[in-house]
HTML snippet that shows the backbone in 3Dmol.js (N, CA, C, O; Angstrom):
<script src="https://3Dmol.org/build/3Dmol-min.js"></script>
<div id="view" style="width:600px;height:400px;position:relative"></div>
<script>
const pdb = `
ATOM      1  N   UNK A   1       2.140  -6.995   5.240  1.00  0.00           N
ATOM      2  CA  UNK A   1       2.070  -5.585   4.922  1.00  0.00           C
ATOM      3  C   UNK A   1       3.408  -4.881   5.114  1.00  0.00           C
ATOM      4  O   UNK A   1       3.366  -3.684   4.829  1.00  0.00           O
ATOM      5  N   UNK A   2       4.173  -5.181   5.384  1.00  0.00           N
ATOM      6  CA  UNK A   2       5.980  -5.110   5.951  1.00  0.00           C
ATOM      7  C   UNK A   2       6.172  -4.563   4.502  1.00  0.00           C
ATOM      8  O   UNK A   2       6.205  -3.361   4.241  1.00  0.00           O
ATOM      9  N   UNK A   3       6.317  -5.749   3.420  1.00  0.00           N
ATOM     10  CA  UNK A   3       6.566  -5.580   2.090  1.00  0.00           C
ATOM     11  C   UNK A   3       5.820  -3.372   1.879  1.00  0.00           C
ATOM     12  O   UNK A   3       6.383  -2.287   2.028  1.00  0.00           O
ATOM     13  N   UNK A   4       4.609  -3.724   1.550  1.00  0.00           N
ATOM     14  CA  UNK A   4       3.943  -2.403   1.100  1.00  0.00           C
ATOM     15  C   UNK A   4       4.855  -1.589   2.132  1.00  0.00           C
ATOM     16  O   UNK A   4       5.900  -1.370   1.520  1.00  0.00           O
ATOM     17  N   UNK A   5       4.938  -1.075   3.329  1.00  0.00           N
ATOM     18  CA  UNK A   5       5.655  -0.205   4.412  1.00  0.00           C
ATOM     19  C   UNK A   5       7.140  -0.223   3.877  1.00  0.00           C
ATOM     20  O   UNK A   5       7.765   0.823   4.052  1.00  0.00           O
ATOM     21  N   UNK A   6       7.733  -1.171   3.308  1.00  0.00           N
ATOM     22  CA  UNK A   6       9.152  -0.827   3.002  1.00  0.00           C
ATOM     23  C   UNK A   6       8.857  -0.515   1.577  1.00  0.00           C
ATOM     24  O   UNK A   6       9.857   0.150   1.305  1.00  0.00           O
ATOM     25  N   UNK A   7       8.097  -0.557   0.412  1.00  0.00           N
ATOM     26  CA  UNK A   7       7.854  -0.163  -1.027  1.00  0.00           C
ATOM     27  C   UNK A   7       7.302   1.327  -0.758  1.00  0.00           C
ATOM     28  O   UNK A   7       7.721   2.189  -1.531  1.00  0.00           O
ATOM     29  N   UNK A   8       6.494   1.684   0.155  1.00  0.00           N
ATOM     30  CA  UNK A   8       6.675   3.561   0.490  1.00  0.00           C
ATOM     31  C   UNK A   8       7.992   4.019   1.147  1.00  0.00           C
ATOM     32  O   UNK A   8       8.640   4.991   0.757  1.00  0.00           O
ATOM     33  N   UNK A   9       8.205   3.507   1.815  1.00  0.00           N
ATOM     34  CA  UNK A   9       9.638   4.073   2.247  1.00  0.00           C
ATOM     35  C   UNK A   9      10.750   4.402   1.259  1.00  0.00           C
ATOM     36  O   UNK A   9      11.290   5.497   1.105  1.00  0.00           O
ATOM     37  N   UNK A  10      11.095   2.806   0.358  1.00  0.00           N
ATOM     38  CA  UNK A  10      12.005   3.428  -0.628  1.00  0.00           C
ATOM     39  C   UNK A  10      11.625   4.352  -1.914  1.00  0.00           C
ATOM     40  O   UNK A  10      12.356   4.729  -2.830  1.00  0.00           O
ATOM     41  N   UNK A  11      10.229   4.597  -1.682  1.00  0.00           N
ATOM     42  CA  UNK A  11       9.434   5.900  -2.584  1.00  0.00           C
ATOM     43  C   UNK A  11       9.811   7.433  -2.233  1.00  0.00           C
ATOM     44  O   UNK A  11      10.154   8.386  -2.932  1.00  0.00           O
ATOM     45  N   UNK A  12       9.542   7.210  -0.485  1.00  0.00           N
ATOM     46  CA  UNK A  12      10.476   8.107   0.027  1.00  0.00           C
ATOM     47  C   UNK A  12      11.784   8.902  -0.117  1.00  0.00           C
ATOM     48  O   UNK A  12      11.979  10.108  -0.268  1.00  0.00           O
ATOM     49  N   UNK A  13      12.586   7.896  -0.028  1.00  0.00           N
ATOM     50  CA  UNK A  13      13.769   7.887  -0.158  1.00  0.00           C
ATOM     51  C   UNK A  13      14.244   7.754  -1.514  1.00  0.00           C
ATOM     52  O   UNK A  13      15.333   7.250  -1.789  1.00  0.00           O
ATOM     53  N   UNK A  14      13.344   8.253  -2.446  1.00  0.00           N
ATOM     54  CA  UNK A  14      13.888   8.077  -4.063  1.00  0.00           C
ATOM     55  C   UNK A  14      14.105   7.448  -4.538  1.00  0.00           C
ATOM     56  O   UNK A  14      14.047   7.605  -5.757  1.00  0.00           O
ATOM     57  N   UNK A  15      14.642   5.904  -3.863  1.00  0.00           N
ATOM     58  CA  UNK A  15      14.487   4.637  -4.385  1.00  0.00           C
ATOM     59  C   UNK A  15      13.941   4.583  -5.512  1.00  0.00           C
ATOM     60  O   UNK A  15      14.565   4.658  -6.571  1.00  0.00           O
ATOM     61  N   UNK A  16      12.132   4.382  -5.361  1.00  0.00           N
ATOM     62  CA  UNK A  16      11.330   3.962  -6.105  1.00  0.00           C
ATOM     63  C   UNK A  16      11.067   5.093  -6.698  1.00  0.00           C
ATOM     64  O   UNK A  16      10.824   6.025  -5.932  1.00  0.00           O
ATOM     65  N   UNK A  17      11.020   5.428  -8.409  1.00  0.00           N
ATOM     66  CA  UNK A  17      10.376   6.466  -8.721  1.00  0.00           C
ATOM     67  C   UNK A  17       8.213   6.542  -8.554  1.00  0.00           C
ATOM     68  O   UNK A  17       7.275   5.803  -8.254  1.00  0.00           O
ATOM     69  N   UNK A  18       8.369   7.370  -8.812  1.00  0.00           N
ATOM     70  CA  UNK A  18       6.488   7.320  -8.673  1.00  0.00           C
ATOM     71  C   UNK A  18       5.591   6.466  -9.682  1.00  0.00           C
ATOM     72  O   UNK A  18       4.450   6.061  -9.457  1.00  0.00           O
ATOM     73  N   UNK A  19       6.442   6.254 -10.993  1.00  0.00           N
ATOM     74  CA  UNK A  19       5.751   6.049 -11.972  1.00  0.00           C
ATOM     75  C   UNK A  19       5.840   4.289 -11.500  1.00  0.00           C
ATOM     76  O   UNK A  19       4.896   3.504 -11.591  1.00  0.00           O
ATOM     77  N   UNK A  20       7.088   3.991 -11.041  1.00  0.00           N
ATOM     78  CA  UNK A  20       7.577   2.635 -10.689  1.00  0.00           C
ATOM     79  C   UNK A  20       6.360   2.123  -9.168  1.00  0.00           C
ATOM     80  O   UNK A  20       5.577   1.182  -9.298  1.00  0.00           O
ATOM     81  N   UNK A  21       6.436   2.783  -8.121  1.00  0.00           N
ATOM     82  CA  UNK A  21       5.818   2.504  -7.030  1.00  0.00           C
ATOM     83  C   UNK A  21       4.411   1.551  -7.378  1.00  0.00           C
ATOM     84  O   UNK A  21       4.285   0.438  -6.866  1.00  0.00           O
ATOM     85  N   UNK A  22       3.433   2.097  -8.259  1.00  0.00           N
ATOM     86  CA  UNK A  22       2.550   0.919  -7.951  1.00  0.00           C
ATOM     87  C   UNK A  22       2.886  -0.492  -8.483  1.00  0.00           C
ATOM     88  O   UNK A  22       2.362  -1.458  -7.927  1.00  0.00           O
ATOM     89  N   UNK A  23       3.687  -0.666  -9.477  1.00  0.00           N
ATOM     90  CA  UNK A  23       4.329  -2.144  -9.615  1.00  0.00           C
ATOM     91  C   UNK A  23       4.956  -2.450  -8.789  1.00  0.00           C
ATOM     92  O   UNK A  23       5.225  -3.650  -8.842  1.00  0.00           O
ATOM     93  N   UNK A  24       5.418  -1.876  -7.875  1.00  0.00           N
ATOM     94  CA  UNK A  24       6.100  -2.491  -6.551  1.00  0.00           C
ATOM     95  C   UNK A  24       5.610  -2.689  -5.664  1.00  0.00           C
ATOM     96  O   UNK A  24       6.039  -3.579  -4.930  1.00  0.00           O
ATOM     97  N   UNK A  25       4.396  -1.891  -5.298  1.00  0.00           N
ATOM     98  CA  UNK A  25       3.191  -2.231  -4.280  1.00  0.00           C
ATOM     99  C   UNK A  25       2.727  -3.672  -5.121  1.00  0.00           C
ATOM    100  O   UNK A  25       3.033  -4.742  -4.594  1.00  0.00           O
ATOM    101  N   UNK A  26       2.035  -3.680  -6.342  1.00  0.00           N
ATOM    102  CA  UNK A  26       1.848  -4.782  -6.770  1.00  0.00           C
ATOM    103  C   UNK A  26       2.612  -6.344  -6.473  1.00  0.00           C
ATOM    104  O   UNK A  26       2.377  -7.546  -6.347  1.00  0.00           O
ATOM    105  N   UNK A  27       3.632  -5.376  -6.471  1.00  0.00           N
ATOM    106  CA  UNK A  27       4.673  -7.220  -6.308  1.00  0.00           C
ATOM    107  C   UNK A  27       4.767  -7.645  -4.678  1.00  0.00           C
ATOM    108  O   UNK A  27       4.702  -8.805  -4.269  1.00  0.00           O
ATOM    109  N   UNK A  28       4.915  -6.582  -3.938  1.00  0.00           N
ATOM    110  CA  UNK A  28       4.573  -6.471  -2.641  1.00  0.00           C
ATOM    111  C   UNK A  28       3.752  -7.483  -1.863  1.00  0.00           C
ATOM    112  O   UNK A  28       3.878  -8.142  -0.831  1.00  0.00           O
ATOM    113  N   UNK A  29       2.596  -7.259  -3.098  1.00  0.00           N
ATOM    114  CA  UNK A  29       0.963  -7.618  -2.623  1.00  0.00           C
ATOM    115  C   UNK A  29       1.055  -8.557  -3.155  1.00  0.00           C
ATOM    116  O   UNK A  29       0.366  -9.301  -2.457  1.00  0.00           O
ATOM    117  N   UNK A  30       1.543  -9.314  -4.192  1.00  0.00           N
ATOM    118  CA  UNK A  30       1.520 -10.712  -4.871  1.00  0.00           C
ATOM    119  C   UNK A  30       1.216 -12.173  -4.019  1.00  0.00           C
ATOM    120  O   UNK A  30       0.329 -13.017  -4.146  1.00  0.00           O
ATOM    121  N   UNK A  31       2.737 -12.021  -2.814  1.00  0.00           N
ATOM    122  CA  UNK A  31       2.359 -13.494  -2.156  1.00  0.00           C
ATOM    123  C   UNK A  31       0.826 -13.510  -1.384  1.00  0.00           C
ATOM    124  O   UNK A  31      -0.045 -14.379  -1.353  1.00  0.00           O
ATOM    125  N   UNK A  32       0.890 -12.382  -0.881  1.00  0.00           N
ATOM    126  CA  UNK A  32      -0.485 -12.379  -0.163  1.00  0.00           C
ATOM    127  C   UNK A  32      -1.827 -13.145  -0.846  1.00  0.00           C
ATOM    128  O   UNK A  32      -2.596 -13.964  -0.344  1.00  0.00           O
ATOM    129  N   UNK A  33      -1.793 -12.521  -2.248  1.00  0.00           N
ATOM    130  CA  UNK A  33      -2.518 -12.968  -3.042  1.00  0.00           C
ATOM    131  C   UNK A  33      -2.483 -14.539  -3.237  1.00  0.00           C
ATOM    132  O   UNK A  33      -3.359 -15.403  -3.201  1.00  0.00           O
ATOM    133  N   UNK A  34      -1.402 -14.555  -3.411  1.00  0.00           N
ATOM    134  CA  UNK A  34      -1.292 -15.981  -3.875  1.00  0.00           C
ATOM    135  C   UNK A  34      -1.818 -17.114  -2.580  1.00  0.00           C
ATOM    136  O   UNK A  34      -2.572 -18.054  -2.832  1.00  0.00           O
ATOM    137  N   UNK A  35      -1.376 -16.884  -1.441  1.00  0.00           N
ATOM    138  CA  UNK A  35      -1.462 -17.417  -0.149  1.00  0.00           C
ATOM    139  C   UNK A  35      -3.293 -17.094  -0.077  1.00  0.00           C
ATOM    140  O   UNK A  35      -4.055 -17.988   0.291  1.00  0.00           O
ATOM    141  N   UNK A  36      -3.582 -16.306  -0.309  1.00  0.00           N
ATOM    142  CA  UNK A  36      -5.082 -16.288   0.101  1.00  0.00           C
ATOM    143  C   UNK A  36      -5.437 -17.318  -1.010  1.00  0.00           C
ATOM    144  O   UNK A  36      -6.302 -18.097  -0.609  1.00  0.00           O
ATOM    145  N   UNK A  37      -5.016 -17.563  -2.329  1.00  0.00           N
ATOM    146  CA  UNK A  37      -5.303 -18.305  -3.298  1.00  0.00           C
ATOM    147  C   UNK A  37      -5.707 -19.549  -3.441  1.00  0.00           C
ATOM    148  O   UNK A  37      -6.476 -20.251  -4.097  1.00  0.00           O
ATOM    149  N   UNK A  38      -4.591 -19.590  -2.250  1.00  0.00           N
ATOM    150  CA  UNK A  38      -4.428 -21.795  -2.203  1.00  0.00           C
ATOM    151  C   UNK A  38      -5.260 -21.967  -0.819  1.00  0.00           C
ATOM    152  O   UNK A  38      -6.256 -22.682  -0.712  1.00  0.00           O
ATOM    153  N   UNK A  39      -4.625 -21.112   0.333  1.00  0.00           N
ATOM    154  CA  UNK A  39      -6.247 -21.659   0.898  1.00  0.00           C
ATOM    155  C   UNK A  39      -7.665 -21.202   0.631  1.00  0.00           C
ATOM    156  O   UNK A  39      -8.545 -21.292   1.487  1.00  0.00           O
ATOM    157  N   UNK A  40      -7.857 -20.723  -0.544  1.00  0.00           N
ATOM    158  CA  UNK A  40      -9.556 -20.843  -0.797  1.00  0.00           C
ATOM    159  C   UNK A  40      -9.419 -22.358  -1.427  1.00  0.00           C
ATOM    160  O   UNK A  40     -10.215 -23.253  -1.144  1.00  0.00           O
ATOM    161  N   UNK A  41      -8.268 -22.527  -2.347  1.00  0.00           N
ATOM    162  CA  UNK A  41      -8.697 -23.814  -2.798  1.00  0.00           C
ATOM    163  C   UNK A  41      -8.228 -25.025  -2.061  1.00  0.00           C
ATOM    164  O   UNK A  41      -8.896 -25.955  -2.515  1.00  0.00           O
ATOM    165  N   UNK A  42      -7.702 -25.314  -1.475  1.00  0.00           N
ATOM    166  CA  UNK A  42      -7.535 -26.024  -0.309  1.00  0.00           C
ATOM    167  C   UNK A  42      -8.494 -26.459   0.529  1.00  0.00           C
ATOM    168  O   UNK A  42      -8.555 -27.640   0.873  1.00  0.00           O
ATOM    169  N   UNK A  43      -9.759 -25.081   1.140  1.00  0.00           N
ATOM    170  CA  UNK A  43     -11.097 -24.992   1.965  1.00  0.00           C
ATOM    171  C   UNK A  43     -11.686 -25.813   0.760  1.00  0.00           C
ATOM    172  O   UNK A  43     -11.630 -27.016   1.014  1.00  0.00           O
ATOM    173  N   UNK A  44     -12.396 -25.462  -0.835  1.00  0.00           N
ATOM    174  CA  UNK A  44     -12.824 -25.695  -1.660  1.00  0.00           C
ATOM    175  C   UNK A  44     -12.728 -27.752  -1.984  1.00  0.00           C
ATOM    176  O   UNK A  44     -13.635 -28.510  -2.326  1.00  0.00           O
ATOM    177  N   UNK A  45     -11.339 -28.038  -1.705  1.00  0.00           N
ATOM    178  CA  UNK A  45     -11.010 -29.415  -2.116  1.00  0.00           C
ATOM    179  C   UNK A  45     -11.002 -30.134  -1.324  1.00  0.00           C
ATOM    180  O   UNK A  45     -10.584 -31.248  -1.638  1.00  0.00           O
ATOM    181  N   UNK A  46     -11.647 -29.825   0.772  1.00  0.00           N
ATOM    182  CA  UNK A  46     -11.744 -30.007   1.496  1.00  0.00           C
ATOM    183  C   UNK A  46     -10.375 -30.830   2.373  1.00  0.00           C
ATOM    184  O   UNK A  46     -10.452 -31.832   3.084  1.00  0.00           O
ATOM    185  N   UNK A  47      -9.491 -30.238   2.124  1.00  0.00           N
ATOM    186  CA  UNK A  47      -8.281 -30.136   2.909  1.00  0.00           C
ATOM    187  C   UNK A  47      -8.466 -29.754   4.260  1.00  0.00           C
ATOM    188  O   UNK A  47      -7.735 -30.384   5.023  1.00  0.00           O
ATOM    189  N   UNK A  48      -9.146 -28.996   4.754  1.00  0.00           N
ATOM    190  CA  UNK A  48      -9.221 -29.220   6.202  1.00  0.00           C
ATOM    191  C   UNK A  48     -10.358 -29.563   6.792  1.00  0.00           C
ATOM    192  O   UNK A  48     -10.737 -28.939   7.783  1.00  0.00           O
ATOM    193  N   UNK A  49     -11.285 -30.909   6.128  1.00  0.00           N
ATOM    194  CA  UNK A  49     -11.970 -31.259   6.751  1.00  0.00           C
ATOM    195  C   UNK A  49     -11.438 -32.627   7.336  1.00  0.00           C
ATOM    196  O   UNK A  49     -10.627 -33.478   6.971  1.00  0.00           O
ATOM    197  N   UNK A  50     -12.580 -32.370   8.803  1.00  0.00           N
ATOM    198  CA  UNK A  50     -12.115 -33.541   9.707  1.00  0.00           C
ATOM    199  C   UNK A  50     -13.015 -34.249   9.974  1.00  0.00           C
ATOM    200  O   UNK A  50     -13.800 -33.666  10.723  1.00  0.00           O
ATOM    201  N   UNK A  51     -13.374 -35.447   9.686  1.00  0.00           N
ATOM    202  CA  UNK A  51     -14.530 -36.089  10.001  1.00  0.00           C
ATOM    203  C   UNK A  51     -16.438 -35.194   9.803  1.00  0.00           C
ATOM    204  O   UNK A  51     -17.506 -35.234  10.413  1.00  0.00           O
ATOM    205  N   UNK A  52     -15.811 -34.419   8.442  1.00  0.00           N
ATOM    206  CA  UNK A  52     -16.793 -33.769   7.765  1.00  0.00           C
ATOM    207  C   UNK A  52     -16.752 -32.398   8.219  1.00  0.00           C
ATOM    208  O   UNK A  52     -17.377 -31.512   7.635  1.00  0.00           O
ATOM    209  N   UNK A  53     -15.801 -32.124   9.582  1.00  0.00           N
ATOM    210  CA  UNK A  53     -16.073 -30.763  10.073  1.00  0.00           C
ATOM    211  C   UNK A  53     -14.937 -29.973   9.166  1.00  0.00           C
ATOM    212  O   UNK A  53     -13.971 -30.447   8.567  1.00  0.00           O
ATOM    213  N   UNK A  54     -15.421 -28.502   9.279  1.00  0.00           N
ATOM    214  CA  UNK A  54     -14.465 -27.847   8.581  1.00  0.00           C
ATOM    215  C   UNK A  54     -13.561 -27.489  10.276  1.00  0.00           C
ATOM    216  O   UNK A  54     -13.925 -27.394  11.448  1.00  0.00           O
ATOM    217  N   UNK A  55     -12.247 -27.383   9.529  1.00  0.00           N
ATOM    218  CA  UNK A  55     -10.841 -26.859  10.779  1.00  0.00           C
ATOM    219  C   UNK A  55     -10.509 -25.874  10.432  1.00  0.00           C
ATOM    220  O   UNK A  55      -9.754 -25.336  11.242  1.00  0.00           O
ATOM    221  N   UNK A  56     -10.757 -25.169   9.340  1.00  0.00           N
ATOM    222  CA  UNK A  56      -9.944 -24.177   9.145  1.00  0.00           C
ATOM    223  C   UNK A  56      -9.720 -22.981   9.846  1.00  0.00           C
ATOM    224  O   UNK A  56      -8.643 -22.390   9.933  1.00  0.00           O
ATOM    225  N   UNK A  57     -11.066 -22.577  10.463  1.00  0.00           N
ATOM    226  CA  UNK A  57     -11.200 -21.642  11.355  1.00  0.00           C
ATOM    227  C   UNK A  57     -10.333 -21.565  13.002  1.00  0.00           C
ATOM    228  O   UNK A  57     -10.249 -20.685  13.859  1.00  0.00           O
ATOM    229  N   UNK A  58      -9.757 -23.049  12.873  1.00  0.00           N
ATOM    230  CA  UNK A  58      -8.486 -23.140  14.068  1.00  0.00           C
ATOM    231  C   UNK A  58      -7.141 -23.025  13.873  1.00  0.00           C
ATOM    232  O   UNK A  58      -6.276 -22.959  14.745  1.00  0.00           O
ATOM    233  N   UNK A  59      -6.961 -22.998  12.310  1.00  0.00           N
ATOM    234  CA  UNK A  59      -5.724 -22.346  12.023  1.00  0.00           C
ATOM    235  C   UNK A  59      -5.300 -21.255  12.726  1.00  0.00           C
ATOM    236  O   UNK A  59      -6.032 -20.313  13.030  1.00  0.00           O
ATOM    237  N   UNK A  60      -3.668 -21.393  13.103  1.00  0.00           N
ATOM    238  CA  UNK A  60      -3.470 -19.887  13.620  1.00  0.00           C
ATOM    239  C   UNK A  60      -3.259 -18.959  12.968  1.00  0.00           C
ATOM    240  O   UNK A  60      -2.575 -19.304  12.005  1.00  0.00           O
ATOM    241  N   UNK A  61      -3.499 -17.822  12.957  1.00  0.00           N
ATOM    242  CA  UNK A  61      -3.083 -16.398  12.096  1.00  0.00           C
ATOM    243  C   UNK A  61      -2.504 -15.895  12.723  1.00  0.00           C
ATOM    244  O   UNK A  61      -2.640 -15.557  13.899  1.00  0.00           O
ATOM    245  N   UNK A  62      -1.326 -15.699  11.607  1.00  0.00           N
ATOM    246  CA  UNK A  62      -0.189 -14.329  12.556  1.00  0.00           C
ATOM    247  C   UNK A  62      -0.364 -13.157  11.745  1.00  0.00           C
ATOM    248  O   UNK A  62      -0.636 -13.040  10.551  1.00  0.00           O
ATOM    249  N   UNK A  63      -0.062 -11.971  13.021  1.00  0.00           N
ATOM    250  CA  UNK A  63      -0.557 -10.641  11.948  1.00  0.00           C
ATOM    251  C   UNK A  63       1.290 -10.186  12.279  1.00  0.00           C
ATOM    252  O   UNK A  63       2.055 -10.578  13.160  1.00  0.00           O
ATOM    253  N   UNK A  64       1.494  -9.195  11.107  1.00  0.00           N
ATOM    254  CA  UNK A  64       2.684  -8.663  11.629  1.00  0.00           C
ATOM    255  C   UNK A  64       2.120  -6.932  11.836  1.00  0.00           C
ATOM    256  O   UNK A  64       1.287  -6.264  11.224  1.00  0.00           O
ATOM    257  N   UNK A  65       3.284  -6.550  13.335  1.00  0.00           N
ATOM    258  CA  UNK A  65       2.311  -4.986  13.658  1.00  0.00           C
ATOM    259  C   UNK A  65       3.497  -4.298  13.432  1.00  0.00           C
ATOM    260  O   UNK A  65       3.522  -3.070  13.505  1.00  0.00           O
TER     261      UNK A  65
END
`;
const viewer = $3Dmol.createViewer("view");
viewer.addModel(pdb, "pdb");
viewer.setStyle({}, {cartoon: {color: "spectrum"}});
viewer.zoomTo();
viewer.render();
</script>
């Protein structure tokens, strides 16, 4: 979310015009997308199963604050 927080800022700061800002939130938001993408299909193609169990839920998540 770093990305979106610095795409209002340079909206702020005139950077970004208004008409421009939601394609930049968009692009912002892209990897996210994409990253949520591959691990659904990853869970789906059973990439983190272990002896039938699912692991995925022990992955670590990092949040940024």
């Amino acid at each position: 979310m770093a990305q979106a927080y610095l795409a209002l800022l340079a909206h702020e700061r005139r950077q970004v015009r208004s008409d421009e800002l939601s394609e930049v939130l968009e692009l912002a938001d892209a990897p996210r997308l994409w990253a949520l993408s591959q691990l659904e299909e990853a869970e789906v193609i059973g990439l983190f199963e272990i002896g039938g169990q699912n692991v995925s839920d022990m992955l670590p998540i990092f949040r940024i604050k």
